[in-house]
N, C-alpha and C positions, 0 to 999 in steps of 0.2 A: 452286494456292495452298493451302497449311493454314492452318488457324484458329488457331494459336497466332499467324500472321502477320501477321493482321486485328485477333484482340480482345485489346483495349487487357487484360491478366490485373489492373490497377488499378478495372478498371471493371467485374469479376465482383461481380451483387449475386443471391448462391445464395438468399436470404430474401428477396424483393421483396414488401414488403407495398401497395406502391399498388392500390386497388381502381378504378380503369376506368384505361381506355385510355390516355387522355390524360397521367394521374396519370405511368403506368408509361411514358411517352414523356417525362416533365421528369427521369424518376429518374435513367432512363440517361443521359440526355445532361447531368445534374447531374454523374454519375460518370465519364463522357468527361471534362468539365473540373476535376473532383478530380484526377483523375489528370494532368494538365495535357497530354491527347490534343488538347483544342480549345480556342480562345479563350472566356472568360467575357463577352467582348465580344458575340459571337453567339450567344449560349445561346436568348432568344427568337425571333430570327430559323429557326435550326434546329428549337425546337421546331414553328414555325407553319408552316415547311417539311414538315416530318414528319405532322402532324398535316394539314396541306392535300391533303398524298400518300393518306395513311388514305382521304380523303372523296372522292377518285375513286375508289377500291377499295380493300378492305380486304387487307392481306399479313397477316391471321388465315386461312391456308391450309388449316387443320383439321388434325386429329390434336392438337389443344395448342397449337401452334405459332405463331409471329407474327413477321415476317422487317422491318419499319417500316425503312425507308430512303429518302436522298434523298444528291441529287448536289448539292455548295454552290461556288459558284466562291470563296470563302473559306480553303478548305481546301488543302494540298498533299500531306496524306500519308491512305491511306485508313483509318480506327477502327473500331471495333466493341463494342460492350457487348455483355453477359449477363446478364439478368434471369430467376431462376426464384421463380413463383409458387405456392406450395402450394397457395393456396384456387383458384386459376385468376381469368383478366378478361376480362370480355367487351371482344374485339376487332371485335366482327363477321363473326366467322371463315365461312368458306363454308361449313363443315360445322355452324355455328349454337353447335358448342360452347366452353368458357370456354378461354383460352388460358393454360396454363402456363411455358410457353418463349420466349424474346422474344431475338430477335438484334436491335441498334440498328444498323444502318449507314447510317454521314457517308462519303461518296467528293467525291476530289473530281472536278467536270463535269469538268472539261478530261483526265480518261482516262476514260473510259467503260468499253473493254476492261478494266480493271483491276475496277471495280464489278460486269461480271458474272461475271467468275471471284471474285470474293470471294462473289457470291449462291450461284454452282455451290457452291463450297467448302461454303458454310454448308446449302443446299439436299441434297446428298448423304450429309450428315451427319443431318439432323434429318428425310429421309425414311425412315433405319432406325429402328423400333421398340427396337431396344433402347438404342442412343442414346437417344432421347427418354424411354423408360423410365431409364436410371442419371443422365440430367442431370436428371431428377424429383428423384432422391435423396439426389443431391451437397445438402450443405445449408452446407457451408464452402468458399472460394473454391479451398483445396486440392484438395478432391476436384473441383470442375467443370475446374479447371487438367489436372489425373490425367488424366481424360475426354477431354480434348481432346488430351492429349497422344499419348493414345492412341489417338485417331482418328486424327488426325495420322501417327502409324505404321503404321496401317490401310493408308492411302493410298499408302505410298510407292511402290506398284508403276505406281497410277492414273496416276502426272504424264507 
């Protein structure tokens, strides 16, 4: 699966200025249904989903990084947002440090296989250093689009 496949390119926010967690979990999924990725009907629903997920373990994985997902039976196609933080948010991250990188994924339950090839997808991307380093400094939705576009061509041997 590539990432240009998963994130909704309406719901790249290269400037995320919410300061915690929570904040930066209503952005993206505000920006899912700007982009009209998900019903405005379930916006708090998914939030408390999301945020319920957080509080049995944190997907603040270290390195920056913060992967916040949940399966909604609501849903029928799978989304994804992009949130990059300058200042960094405390997620809770395993590694205790502030998270600058935020993948938001909504899947929906009834495919399961589909949600963990979209985690692999986003997971083998945001395990390279220099990914994580140029999606630091993408600061326009252009350049994160670039980035991923070009991960994206990285992969095509991998499928």
């Amino acid at each position: 699966m590539k990432l240009l496949e998963l994130i909704v390119t309406n719901a790249i926010e290269p400037n995320l200025e919410a300061t915690t967690r929570d904040e930066a979990i209503a952005v993206l999924v505000d920006q899912l249904i700007t982009a009209k990725a998900v019903s405005a009907d379930f916006r708090d629903d998914f939030i408390k989903a999301i945020i319920k997920r957080e509080k049995r373990g944190s997907t603040g994985f270290g390195h920056g990084v913060a992967v916040p997902h949940v399966k909604h039976a609501d849903i029928d196609t799978l989304v994804a947002a992009v949130g990059v933080s300058k200042d960094g948010i405390d997620f809770n991250a395993l590694d205790g440090n502030p998270v600058h990188s935020i993948f938001l994924i909504i899947s929906p339950e009834q495919k399961p296989e589909e949600h963990l090839e979209a985690m692999e997808a986003v997971f083998s991307n945001l395990s390279q250093d220099t990914f994580r380093r140029f999606l630091l400094q993408a600061d326009t939705v252009e350049a994160v689009i670039t980035l991923l576009e070009e991960a994206d061509a990285s992969t095509l041997g991998n499928n």
